[in-house]
C-alpha positions as CSV (number, residue, x, y, z in Angstrom):
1,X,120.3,99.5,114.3
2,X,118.5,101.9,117.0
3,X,117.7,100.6,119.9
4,X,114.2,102.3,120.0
5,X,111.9,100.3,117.7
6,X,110.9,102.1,114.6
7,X,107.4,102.4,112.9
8,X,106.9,101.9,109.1
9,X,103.7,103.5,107.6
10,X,102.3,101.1,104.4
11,X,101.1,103.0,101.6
12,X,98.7,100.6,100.3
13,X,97.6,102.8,97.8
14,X,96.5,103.4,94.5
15,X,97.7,106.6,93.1
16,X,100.5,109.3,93.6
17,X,98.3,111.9,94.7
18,X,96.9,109.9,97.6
19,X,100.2,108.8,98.5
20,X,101.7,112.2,99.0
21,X,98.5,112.7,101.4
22,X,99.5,109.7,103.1
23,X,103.2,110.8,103.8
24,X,102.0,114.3,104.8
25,X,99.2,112.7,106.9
26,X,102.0,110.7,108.7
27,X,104.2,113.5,110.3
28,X,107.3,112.7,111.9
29,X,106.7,109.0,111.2
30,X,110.6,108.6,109.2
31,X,109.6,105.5,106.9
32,X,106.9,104.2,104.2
33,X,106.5,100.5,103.1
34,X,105.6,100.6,99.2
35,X,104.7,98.0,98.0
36,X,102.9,95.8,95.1
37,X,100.1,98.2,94.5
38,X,101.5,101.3,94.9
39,X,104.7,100.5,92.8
40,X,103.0,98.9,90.2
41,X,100.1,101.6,89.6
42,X,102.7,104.8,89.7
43,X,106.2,103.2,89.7
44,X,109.6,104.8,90.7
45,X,108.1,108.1,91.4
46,X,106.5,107.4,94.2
47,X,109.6,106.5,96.0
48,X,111.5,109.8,94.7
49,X,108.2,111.4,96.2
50,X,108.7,109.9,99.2
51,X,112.0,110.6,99.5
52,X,111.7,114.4,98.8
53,X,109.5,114.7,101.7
54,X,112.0,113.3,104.3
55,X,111.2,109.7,104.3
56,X,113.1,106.8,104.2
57,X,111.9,104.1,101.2
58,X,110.8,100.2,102.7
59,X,110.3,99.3,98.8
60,X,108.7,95.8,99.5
61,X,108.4,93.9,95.9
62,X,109.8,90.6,97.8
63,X,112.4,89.5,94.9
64,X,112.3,86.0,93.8
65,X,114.0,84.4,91.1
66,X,116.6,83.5,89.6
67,X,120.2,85.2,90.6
68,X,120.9,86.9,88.0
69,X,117.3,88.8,88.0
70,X,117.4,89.6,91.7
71,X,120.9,91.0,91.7
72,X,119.7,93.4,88.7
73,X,116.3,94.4,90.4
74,X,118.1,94.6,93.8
75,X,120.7,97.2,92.2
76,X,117.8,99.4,90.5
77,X,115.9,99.8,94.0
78,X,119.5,100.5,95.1
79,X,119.9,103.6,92.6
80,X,116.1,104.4,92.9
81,X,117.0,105.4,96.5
82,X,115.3,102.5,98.5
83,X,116.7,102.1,102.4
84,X,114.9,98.5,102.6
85,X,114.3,96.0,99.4
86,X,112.7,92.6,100.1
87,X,113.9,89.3,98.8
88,X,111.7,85.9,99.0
89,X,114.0,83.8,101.2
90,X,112.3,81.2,99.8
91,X,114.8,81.5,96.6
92,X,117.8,80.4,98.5
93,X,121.3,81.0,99.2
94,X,122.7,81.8,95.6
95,X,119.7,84.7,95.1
96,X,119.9,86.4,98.4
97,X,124.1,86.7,97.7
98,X,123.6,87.7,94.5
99,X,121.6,90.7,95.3
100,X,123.7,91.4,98.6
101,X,126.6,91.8,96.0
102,X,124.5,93.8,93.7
103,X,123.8,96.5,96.6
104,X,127.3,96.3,98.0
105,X,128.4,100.2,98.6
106,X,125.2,101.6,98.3
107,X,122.9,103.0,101.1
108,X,120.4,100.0,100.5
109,X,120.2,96.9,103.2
110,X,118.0,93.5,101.9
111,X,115.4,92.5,104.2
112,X,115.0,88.6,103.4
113,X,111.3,87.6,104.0
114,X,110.4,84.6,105.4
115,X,106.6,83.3,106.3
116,X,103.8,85.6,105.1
117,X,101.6,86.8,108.6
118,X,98.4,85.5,106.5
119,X,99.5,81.9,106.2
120,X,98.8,79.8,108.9
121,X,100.5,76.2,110.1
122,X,98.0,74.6,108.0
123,X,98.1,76.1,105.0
124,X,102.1,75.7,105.2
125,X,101.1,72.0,105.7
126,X,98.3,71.6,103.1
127,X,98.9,74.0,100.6
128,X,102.3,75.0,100.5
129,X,103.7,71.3,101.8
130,X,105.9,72.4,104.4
131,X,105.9,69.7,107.2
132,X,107.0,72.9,109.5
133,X,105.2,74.7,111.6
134,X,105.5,78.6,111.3
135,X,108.0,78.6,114.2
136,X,110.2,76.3,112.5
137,X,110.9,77.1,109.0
138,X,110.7,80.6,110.3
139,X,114.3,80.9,111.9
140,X,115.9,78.2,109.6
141,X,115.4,80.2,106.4
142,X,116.4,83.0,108.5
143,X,119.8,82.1,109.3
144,X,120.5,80.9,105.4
145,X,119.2,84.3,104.6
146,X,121.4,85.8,106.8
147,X,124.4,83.8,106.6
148,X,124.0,84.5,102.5
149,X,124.2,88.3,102.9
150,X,120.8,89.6,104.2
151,X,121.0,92.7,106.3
152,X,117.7,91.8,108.0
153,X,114.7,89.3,108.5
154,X,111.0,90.3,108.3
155,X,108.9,87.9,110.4
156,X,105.7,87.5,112.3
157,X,106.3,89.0,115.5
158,X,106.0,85.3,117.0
159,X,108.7,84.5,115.6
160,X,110.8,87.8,116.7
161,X,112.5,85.7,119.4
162,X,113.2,82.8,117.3
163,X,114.6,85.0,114.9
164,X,116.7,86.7,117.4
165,X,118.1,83.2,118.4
166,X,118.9,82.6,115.4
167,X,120.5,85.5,113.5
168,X,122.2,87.0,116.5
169,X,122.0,90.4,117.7
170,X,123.2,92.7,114.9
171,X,121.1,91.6,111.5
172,X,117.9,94.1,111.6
173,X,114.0,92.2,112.4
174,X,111.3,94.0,110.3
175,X,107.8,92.8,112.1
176,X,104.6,93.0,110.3
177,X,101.3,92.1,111.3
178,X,101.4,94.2,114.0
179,X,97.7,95.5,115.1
180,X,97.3,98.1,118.4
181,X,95.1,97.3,120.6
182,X,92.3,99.5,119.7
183,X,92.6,97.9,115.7
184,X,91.2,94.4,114.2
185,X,93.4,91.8,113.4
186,X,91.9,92.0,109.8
187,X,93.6,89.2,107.4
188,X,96.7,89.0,109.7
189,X,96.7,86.0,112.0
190,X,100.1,85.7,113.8
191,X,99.7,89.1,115.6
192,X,101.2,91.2,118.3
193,X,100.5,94.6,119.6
194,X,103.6,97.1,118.4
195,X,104.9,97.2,122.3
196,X,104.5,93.5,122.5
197,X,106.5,93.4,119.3
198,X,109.1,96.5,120.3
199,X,109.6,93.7,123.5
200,X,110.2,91.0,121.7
201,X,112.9,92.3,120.0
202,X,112.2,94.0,116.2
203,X,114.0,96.9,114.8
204,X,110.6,98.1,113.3
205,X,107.3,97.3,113.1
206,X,104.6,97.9,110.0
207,X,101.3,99.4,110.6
208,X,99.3,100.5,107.4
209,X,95.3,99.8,107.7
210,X,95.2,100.6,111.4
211,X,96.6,104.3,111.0
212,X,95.2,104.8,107.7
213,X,91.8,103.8,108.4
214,X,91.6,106.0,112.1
215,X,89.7,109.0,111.6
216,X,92.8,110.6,112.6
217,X,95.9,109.2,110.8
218,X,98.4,111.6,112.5
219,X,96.8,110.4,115.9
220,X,96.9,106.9,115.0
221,X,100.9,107.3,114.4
222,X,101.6,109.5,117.6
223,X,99.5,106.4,119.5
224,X,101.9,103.9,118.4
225,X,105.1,105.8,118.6
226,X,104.1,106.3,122.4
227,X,103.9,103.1,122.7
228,X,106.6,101.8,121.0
229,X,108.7,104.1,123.2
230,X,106.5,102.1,126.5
């Protein structure tokens, strides 16, 4: 991976002709997270859109079920062009191979996801049933993702050193629920600022509302590249 950290735009959007604003609005930003919305309102054209404009694809649909249906979504984001898919690492060993195998000699690298940022320790505890905290279940599922065949991790970035720890220096750390200083938190709760995060150690970090909902989205980018770069 480079050793600059990397921003991702999120097109949390709800057609194709505000996503092509979005890209354009972005300038020299080099990635786009799409996601549930987007993908599921306009589909595989918004990633070839993307693509035709210079970006590179985070297509985050977070994959989870059995094998043999990962393996055959994780190929089709593969052909659709995707740099980044996501798989739940929640479904284990056998799923995150499978679609490591299915992607094998393409251009594509599986990001395994572990904790949502929204969920706290106590929802993990009382909802979910986890007797983890965040900061435990976090780098445990990471190294079985890894270990089955995920090119990367996406975490909180307070768990980015955990992570690190974990998986070792190579496998790539995609950080969300990172907010600049001059953004609220909104519905993210384990938060960094993106140098904080670019510090701890991630690859990239993923910014949507904050740039997005600046008066000056362009601005907003060239704010956090600067400091990304510190």
């Amino acid at each position: 991976m480079a050793n600059t950290t990397q921003l991702i735009a999120v097109l949390d959007l709800d057609t194709r002709e505000q996503a092509q604003s979005a890209i354009h609005a972005i300038g020299d930003c080099g990635w786009v997270k799409i996601g549930f919305q987007l993908f599921t309102r306009c589909g595989p054209p918004v990633v070839e859109d993307a693509l035709s404009m210079g970006k590179q694809v985070f297509l985050d649909l977070k994959f989870h079920d059995i094998p043999n249906t990962v393996a055959k979504a994780a190929r089709a984001g593969a052909e659709l062009g995707a740099s980044f898919m996501t798989v739940h690492a929640a479904g284990g060993r056998q799923m995150i191979a499978a679609a490591r195998e299915a992607v094998e000699g393409t251009n594509a690298r599986l990001l395994a996801v572990t904790v949502l940022t929204s969920l706290s320790d106590d929802e993990l505890r009382d909802e979910i049933g986890l007797q983890e905290t965040a900061a435990e279940v976090v780098p445990r599922w990471a190294g079985m993702a890894i270990d089955a065949g995920a090119h990367g991790i996406v975490c909180s970035p307070r768990e980015i050193e955990a992570v690190r720890a974990a998986i070792g220096p190579e496998p790539a750390i995609v950080t969300p629920g990172v907010r600049p200083a001059w953004a609220g938190k909104d519905d993210q709760k384990r938060v960094m600022t993106p140098r904080e995060a670019a510090m701890a150690g991630a690859n990239f970090v993923v910014v949507g509302r904050p740039i997005f909902a600046h008066e000056s989205p362009p601005h907003a980018v060239r704010m956090i590249q600067e400091e990304l770069q510190g």
